[in-house]
C-alpha positions as CSV (number, residue, x, y, z in Angstrom):
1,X,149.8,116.2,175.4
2,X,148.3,115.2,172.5
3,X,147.7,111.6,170.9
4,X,150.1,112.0,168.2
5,X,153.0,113.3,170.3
6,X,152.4,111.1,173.0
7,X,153.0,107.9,170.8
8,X,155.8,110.1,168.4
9,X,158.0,110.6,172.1
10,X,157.5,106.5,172.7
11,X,158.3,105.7,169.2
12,X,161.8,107.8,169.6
13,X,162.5,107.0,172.7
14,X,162.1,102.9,172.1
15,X,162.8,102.0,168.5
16,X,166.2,103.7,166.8
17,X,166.4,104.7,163.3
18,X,167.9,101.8,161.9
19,X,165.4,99.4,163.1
20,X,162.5,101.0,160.9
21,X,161.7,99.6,157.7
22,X,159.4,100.3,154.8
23,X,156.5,98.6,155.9
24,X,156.3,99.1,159.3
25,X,157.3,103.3,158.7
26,X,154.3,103.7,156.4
27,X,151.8,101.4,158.8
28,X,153.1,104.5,161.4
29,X,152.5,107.2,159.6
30,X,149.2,105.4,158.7
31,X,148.3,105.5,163.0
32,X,150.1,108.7,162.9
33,X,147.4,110.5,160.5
34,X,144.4,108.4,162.3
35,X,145.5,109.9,165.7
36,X,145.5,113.6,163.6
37,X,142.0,113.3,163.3
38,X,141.5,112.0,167.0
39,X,143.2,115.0,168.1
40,X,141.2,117.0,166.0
41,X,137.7,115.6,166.9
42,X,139.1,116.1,170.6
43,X,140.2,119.8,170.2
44,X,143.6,119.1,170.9
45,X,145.9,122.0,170.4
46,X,148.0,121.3,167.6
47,X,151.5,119.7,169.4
48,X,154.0,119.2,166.8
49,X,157.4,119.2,168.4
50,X,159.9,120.3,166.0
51,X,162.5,117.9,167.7
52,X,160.0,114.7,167.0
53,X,159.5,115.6,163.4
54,X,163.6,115.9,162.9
55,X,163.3,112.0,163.9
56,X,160.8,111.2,161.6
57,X,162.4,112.8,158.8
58,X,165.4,111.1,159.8
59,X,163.7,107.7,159.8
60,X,162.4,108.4,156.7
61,X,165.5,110.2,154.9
62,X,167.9,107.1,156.0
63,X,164.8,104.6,154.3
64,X,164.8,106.7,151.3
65,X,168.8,106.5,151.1
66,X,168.6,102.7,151.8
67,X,166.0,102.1,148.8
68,X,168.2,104.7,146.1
69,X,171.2,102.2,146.9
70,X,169.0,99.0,146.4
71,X,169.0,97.7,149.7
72,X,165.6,96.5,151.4
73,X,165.5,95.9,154.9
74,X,162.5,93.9,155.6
């Protein structure tokens, strides 16, 4: 398994949707993009599980919505 799915599958299964916020969803995708290149430099196959990217977008899609209706959970 690579780096990136390994933390994407503890991220979803530990932290729901509505606990993300702004700050702390783009400091993830920051670590998610550092572990990219770790897999890469490692010749990891590339893992994406179409199942943990529907969560992400989830995370981000119900951010997005919360910021177009004024509301700022942080």
């Amino acid at each position: 398994m690579c780096a990136v799915s390994a933390v994407h599958q503890y991220m979803w299964d530990k932290v729901p949707v509505e606990r993300w916020d702004r700050p702390m969803f783009d400091e993830y995708k920051h670590i998610i993009n550092l572990l990219e290149k770790l897999d890469t430099k490692l010749e990891q196959p590339d893992c994406e599980d179409p199942a943990k990217s529907a969560w992400m977008l989830e995370v981000e899609k119900r951010l997005q919505d919360l910021e177009a209706n004024g509301i700022h959970k942080e």
